[in-house]
C-alpha positions as CSV (number, residue, x, y, z in Angstrom):
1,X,-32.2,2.4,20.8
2,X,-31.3,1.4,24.2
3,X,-28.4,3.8,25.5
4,X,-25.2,3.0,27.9
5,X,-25.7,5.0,31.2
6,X,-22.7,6.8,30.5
7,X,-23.9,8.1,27.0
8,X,-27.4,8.9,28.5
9,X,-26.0,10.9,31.3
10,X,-24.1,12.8,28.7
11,X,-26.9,13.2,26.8
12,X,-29.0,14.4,29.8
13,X,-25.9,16.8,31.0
14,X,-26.2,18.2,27.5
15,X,-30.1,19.1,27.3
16,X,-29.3,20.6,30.9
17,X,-26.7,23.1,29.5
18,X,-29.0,23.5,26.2
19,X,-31.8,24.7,28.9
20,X,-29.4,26.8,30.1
21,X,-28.6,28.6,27.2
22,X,-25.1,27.2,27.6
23,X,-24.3,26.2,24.0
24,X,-21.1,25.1,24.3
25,X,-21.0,23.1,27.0
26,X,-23.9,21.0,25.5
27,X,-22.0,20.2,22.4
28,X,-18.8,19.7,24.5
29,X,-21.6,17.0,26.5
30,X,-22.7,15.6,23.0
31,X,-19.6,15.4,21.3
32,X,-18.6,13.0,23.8
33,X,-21.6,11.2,24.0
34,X,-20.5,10.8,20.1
35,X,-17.7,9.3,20.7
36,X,-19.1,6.6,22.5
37,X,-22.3,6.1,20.3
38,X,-22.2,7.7,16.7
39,X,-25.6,5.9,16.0
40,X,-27.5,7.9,18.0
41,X,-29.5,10.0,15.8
42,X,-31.3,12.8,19.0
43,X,-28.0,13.5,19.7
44,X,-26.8,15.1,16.3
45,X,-30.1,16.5,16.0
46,X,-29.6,18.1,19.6
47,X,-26.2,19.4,18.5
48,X,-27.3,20.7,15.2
49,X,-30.1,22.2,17.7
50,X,-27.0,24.0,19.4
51,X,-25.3,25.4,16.3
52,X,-28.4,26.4,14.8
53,X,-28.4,28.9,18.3
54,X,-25.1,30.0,17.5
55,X,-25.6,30.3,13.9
56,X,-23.0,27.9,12.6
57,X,-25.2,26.9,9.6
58,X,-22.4,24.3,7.9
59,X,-22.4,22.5,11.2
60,X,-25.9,22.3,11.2
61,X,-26.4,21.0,7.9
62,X,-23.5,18.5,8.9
63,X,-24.8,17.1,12.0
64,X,-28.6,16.7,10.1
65,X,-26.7,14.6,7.3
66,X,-25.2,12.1,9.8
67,X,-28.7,11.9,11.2
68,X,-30.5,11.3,7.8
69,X,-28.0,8.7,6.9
70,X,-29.3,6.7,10.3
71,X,-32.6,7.5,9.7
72,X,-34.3,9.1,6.8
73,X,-37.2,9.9,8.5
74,X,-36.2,12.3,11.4
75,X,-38.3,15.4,11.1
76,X,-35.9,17.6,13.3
77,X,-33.4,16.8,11.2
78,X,-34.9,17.9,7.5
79,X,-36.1,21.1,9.3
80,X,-33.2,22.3,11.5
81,X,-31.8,21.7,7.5
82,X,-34.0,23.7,5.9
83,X,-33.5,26.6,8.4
84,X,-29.5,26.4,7.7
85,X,-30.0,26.4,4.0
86,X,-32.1,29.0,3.9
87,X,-30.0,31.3,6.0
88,X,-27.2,30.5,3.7
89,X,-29.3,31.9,0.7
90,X,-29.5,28.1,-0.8
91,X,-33.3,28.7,-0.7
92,X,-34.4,26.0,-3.4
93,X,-32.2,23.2,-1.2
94,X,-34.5,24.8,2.0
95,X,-37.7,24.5,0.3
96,X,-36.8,20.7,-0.6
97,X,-36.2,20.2,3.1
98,X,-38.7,21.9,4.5
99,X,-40.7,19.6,1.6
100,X,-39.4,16.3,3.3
101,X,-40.0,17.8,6.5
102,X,-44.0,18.1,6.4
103,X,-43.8,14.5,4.7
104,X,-42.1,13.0,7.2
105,X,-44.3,14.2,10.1
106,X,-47.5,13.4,7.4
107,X,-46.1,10.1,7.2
108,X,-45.8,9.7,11.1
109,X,-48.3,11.6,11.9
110,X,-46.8,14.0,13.5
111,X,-48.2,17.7,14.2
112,X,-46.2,20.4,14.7
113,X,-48.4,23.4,14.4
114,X,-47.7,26.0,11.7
115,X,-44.3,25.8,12.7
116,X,-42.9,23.5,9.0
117,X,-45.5,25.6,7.4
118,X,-44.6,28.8,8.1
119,X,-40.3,28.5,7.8
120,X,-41.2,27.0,4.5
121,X,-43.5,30.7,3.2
122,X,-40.7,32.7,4.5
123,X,-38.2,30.8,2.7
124,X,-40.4,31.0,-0.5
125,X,-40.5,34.4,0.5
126,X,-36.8,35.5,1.0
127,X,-36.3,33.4,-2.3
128,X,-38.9,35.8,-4.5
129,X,-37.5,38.9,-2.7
130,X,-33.8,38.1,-4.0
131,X,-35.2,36.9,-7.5
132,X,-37.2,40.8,-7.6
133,X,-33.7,42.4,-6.3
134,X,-31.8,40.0,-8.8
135,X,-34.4,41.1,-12.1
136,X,-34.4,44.6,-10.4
137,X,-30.7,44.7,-10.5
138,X,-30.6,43.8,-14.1
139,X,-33.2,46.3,-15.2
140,X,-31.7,49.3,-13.4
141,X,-28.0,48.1,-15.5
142,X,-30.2,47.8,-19.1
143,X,-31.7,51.3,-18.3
144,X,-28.1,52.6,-17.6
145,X,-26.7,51.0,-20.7
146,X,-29.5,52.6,-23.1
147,X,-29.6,55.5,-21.2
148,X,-25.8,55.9,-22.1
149,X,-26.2,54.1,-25.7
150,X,-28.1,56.9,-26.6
151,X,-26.2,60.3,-25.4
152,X,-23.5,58.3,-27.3
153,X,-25.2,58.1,-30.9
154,X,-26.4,61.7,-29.6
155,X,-23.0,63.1,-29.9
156,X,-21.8,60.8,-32.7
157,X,-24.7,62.5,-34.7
158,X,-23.4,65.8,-33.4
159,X,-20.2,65.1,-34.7
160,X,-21.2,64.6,-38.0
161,X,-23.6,68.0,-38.5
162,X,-20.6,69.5,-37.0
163,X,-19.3,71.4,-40.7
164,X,-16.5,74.1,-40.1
165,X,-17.7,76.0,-42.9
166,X,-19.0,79.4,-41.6
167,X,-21.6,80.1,-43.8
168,X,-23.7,76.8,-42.5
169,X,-22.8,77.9,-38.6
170,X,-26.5,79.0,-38.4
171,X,-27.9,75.7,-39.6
172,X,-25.5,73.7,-38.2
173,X,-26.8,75.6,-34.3
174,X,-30.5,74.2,-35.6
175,X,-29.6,70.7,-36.3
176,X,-27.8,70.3,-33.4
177,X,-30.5,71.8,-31.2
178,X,-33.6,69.9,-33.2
179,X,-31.4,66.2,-32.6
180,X,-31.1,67.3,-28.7
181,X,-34.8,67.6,-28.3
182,X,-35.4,64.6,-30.2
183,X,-32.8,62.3,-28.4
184,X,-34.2,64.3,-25.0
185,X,-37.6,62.8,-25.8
186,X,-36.4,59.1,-26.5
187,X,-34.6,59.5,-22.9
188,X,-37.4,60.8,-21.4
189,X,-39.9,57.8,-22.9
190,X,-37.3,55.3,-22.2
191,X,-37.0,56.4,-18.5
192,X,-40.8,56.8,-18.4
193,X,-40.9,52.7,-19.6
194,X,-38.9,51.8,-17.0
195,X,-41.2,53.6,-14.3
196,X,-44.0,52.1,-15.4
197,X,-42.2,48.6,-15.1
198,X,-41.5,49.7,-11.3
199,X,-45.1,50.9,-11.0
200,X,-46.3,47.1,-12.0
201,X,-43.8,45.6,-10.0
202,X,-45.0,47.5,-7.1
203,X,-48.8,46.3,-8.0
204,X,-48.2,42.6,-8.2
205,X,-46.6,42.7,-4.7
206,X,-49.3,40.4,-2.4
207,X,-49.8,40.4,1.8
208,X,-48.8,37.9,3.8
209,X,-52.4,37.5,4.7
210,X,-53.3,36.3,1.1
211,X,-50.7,33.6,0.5
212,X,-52.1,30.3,1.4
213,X,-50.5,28.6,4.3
214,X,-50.9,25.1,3.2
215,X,-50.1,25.5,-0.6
216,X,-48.0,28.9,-0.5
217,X,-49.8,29.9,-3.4
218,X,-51.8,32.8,-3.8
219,X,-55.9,32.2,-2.4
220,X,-59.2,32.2,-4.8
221,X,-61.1,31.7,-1.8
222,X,-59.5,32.6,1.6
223,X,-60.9,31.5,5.0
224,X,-60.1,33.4,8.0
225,X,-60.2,31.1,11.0
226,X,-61.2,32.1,14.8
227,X,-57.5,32.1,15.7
228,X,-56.3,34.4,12.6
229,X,-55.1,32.6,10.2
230,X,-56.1,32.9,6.7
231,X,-56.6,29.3,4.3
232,X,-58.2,28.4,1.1
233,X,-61.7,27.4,1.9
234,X,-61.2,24.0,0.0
235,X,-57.6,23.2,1.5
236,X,-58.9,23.8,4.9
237,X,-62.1,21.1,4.8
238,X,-59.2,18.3,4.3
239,X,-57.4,19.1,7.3
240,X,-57.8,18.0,11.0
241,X,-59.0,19.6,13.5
242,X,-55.6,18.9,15.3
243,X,-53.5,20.1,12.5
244,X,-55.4,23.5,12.6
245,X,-55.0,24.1,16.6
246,X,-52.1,22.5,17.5
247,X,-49.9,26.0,17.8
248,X,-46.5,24.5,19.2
249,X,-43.1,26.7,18.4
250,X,-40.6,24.3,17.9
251,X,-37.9,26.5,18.1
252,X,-39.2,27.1,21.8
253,X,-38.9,23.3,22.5
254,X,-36.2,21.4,24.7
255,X,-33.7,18.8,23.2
256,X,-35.0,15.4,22.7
């Protein structure tokens, strides 16, 4: 799209201010250059760019829509989404964007690194981390709940062995004590099931290493290449050579 000298100077006197660190006073920049050209897609991608600095997630995922609904295919746009998303917790909206992301710059041949990659493992990441918090959560309120369910039928059963006639006071002492030690052992195994559950937990945790960086699964047959980073051997033979060395950050990258 050819720009008006007036909207590409304010685009320009944006990326200066973006350089800068400025934030502000690019958006102030590219809010005008809006105002005189809402078609130009860089521009909302460069000001989602700016609230994605000052972590104004809302504002980013705004600015990325209007650029989608100009162009579908603008990589920036489904990432700087994704990165929003997932720091708002919405991690299965992330992953989808992340998702469109790595087809869009597939599609245009694009590379980008490990950069799409690797914001869509810690998404998946921070998304299994809340799920084990979430089931975690739920398992320490069941343990509390049986835990309590049974000193309660405990001293209902107490109640009932409970007999003010004197002459049973000696038996009524041996019931009482034979039910504690029984309903001490169901505590004690219940507790001791829900340690075990921790224990596995605990054991199905896997590295970072071992978590494929192409599929996000977890690897049969992991490849550790000369610059560190660990693949399944089959996913690896399909790739590029430029995929695997191009290393660029975009988060370090100037506005378009």
């Amino acid at each position: 799209m050819n720009l008006s000298h007036e909207v590409l100077e304010l685009k320009q006197q944006g990326n200066r201010f973006f350089s800068l660190k400025n934030y502000e006073e690019a958006i102030s920049c590219y809010n005008k250059a809006l105002l005189k050209n809402d078609k130009v897609t860089t521009i909302y991608t460069n000001r989602a760019l700016c609230y994605l600095k000052l972590e104004l997630w809302d504002r980013v995922i705004r600015d990325c829509k209007l650029a989608l609904e100009i162009d579908k295919k603008i990589t920036k746009a489904h990432f700087f989404m994704g990165q929003a998303l997932s720091e708002l917790e919405r991690y299965n909206d992330a992953i989808v964007a992340y998702t469109l992301a790595i087809e869009s710059a597939k599609s245009q041949k694009q590379h980008f690194g490990d950069d799409l990659h690797m914001a869509m493992r810690k998404t998946k990441k921070k998304k299994l981390k809340k799920e084990e918090e979430k089931r975690l959560a739920e398992e320490i309120e069941l343990q509390t709940l049986l835990n309590k369910l049974l000193i309660e039928d405990l001293e209902k059963k107490k109640s009932q062995v409970l007999n003010p006639n004197e002459d049973e006071v000696v038996e009524m002492d041996n019931g009482i004590s034979e039910l504690e030690n029984q309903y001490a052992k169901h505590i004690e195994t219940l507790n001791s099931m829900f340690t075990q559950l921790d224990d596995r937990r605990k054991q199905r945790d896997v590295p970072d290493y071992l978590c494929g960086k192409i599929s996000f699964e977890i690897l049969k047959e992991p490849v550790i290449t000369p610059s560190g980073v660990t693949y399944e051997r089959y996913r690896i033979l399909s790739l590029s050579l430029s995929q695997l060395i191009n290393q660029r950050r975009w988060n370090s990258w100037p506005c378009s």
